[in-house]
C-alpha positions in Angstrom: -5.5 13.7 3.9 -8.8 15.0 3.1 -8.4 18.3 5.3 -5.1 18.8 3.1 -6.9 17.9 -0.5 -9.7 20.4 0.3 -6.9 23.0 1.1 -5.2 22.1 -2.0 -8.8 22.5 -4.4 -10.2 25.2 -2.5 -7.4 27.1 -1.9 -7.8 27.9 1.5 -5.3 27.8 4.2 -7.4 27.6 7.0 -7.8 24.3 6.0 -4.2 23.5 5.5 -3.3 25.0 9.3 -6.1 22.1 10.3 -4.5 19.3 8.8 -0.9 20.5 9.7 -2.4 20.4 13.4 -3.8 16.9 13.0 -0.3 15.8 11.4 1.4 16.9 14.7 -1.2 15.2 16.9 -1.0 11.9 15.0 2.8 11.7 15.2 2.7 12.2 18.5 0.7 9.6 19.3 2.9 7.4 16.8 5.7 8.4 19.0 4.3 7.5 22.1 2.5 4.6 20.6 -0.3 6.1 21.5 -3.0 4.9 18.6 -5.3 1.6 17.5 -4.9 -0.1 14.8 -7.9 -1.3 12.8 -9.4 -4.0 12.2 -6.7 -5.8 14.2 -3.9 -4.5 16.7 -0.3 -4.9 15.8 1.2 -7.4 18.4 3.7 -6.0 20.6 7.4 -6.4 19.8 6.8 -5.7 15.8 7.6 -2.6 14.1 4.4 -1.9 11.6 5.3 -1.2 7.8 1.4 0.0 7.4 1.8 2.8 10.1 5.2 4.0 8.1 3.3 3.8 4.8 0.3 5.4 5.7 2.4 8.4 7.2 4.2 8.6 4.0 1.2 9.0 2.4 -0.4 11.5 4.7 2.8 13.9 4.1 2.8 13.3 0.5 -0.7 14.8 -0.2 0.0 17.8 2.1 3.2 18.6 0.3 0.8 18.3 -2.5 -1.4 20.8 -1.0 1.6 22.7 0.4 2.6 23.3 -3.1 -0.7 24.1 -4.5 -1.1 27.2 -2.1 2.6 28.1 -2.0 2.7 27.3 1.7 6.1 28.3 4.1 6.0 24.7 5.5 5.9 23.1 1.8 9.6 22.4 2.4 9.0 21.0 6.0 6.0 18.4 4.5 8.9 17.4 1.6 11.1 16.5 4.4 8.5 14.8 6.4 7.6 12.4 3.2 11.6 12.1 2.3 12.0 10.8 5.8 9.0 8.7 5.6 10.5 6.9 2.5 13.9 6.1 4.2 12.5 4.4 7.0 10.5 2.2 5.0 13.8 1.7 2.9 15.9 1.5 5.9 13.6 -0.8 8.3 11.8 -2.8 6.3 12.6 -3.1 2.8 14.7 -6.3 3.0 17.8 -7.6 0.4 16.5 -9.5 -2.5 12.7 -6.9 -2.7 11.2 -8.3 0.5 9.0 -5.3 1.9 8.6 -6.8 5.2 5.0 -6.0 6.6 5.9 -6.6 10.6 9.5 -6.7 11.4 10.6 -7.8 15.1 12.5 -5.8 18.0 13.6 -9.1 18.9 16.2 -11.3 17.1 14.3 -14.1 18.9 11.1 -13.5 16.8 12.0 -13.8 13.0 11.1 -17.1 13.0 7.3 -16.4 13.9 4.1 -16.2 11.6 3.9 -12.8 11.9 7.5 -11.5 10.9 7.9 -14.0 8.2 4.4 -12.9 6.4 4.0 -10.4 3.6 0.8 -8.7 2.3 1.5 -8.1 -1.1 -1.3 -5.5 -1.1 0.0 -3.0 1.5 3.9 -3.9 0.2 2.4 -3.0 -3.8 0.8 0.1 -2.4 3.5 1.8 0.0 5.6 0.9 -2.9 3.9 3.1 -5.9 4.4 6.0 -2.8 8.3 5.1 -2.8 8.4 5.2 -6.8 7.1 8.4 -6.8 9.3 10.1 -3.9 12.5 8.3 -5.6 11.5 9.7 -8.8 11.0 13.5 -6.8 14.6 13.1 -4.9 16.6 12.2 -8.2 17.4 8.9 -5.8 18.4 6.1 -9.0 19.0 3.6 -5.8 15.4 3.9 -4.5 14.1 3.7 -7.7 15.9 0.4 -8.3 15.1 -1.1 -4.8 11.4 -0.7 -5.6 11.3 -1.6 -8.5 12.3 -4.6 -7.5 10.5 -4.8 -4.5 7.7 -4.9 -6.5 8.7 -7.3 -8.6 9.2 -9.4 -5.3 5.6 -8.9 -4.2 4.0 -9.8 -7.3 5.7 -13.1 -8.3 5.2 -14.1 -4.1 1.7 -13.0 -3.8 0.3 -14.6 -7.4 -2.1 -18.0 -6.6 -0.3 -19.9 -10.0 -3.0 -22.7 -9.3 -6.2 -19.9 -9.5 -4.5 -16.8 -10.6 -4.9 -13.6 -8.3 -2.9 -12.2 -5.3 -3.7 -13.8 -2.3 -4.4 -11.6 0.8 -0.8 -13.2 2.6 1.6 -15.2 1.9 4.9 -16.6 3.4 7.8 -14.3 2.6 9.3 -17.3 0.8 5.5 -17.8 -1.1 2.9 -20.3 -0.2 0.8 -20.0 2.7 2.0 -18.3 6.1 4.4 -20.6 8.0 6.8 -20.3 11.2 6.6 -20.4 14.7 2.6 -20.2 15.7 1.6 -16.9 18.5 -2.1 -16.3 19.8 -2.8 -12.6 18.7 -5.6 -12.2 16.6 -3.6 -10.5 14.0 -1.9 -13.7 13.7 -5.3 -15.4 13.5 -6.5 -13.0 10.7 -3.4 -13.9 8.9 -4.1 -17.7 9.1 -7.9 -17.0 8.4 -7.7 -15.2 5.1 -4.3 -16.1 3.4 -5.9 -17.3 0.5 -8.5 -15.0 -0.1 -8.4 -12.2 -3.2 -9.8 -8.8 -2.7 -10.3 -6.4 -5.2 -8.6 -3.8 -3.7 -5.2 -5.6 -3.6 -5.5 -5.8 -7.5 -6.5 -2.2 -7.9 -3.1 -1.1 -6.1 -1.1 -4.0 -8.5 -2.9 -2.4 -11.3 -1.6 1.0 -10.7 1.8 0.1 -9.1 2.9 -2.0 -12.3 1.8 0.5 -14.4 3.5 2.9 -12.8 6.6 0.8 -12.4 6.0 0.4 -16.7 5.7 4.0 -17.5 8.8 5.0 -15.6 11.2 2.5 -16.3 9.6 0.4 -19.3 10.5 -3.2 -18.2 8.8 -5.2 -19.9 8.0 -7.3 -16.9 6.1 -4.7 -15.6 3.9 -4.7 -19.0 3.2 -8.2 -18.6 2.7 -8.2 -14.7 -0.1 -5.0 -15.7 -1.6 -7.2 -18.4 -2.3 -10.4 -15.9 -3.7 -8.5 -13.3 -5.3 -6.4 -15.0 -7.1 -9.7 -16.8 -7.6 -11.1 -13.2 -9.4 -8.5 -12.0 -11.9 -7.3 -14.5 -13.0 -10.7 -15.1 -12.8 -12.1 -11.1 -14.4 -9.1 -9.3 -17.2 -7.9 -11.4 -20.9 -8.4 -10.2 -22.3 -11.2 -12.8 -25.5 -8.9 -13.1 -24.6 -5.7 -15.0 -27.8 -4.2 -13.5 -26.2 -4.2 -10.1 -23.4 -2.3 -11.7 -21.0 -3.0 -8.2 -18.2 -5.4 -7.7 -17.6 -8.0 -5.5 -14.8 -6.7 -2.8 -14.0 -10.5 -2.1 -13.4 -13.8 -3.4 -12.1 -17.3 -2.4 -8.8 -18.8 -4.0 -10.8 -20.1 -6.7 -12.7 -17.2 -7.3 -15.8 -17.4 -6.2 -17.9 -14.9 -4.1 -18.1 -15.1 -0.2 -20.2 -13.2 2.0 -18.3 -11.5 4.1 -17.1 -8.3 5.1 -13.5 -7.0 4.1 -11.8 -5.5 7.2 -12.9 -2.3 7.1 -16.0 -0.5 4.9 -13.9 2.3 4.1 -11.3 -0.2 1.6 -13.8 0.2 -1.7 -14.2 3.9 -2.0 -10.5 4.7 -1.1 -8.6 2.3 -2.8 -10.2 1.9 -5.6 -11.5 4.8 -6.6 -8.2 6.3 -5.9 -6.1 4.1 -8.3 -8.4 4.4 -11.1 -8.2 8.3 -10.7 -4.8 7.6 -10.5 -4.4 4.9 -13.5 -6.4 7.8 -15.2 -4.3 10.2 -14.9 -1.2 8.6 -15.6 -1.9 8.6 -19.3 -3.0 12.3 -18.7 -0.1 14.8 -20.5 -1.3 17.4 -18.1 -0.4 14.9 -14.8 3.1 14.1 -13.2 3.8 10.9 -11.9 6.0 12.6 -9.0 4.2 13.0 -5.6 
């Protein structure tokens, strides 16, 4: 993603052929299955909405890129991010909204922990992605389906008792519940349920405003307006000297000391939604992909 961006602002294709080459490596080792997951592994026997949704996003900023140098293969990338949608929609965008975040090879395992969790975070932002490509394809059905998807992971993930999304939550709502497993995935699911991290509420942010500004229900106005209250008066260091935010909280909102998965979550996340918040309201700024 960055090799492509630095294509697309410095125009130089050199830079473009490098990231095209690191596309085909990484889907080769997706194929094969070839490739860790970070900070926990997937457990075997799951299909992984995250590895789907980050692809998507990888191929949606080198179209972007593709476009912004006129590039043969801006076509091929358009594909590659159309396709990416239609798995997620296809595997694991479930009747009713569910995005699914692990969904089983086995019939046997829909009753586990793992299969029947969601993480409202990674289901709010693979879901602004599929706005964006339904919008670009003219595809009315996607847009619906994650639309309401996103309703889905909203009204799930919100802690009525404190306020916030928590971290997981049973695809019916409440903590994670089913049939117990031993991987640590599992554990880290048990572990953190019920904390609230700021970088969940940046992708709410921008995916109900999104999900406002193209279809202007106003349950996505009021869905914007209570996170939106959540977060800028949960996460904001008490002491304006310090000038950061706290990446974490407990369910009751208080600070904990403790490391959010990986270091990498505050300056991608969030600084990317509030570019991207930004230049929604922007007339020079599409909200197509």
């Amino acid at each position: 993603m960055g090799l492509a961006e630095f294509a697309r602002v410095t125009k130089d294709p050199a830079r473009l052929d490098a990231a095209w080459r690191l596309l085909e490596s990484i889907e080769a080792r997706i194929a094969a299955g070839g490739f860790p997951t970070h900070p926990d592994p997937i457990p075997d026997g799951y299909h992984s909405h995250a590895i789907t949704m980050i692809h998507l996003n990888v191929t949606l900023v080198l179209h972007a890129a593709c476009m912004g140098l006129s590039d043969t293969r801006t076509d091929l990338a358009r594909a590659r991010s159309t396709a990416a949608a239609a798995k997620i929609f296809e595997v694991f965008m479930r009747p009713g909204g569910q995005l699914v975040e692990l969904w089983p090879k086995s019939e046997a395992d829909h009753d586990t922990v793992v299969a029947r969790h969601i993480n409202p975070g990674h289901a709010l932002e693979g879901l602004w992605m599929l706005m964006g490509v339904a919008v670009r394809e003219g595809r009315a059905d996607w847009l619906a389906r994650a639309t309401e998807a996103v309703e889905f992971a909203l009204v799930r993930g919100w802690d009525e008792e404190f306020g916030g999304l928590l971290h997981y939550v049973d695809h019916a709502g409440g903590p994670p519940q089913g049939r117990p497993g031993d991987s640590r995935y599992e554990h880290s699911v048990n572990s953190s349920w019920n904390t609230k991290l700021w970088w969940v509420h940046s992708e709410a942010i921008y995916t109900a405003l999104l999900w406002f500004r193209l279809t202007g229900n106003p349950s996505a106005r009021r869905w914007f307006d209570r996170v939106f209250e959540y977060a800028f008066r949960v996460f904001p260091q008490p002491d304006a000297a310090i000038g950061e935010w706290i990446q974490i909280r407990d369910r009751a909102g208080q600070p904990l000391e403790r490391v959010v998965a990986l270091p990498v979550k505050d300056p991608y996340h969030i600084a990317r939604n509030l570019i991207q918040v930004l230049e929604l309201f922007s007339p020079c700024q599409s909200t197509q992909p």
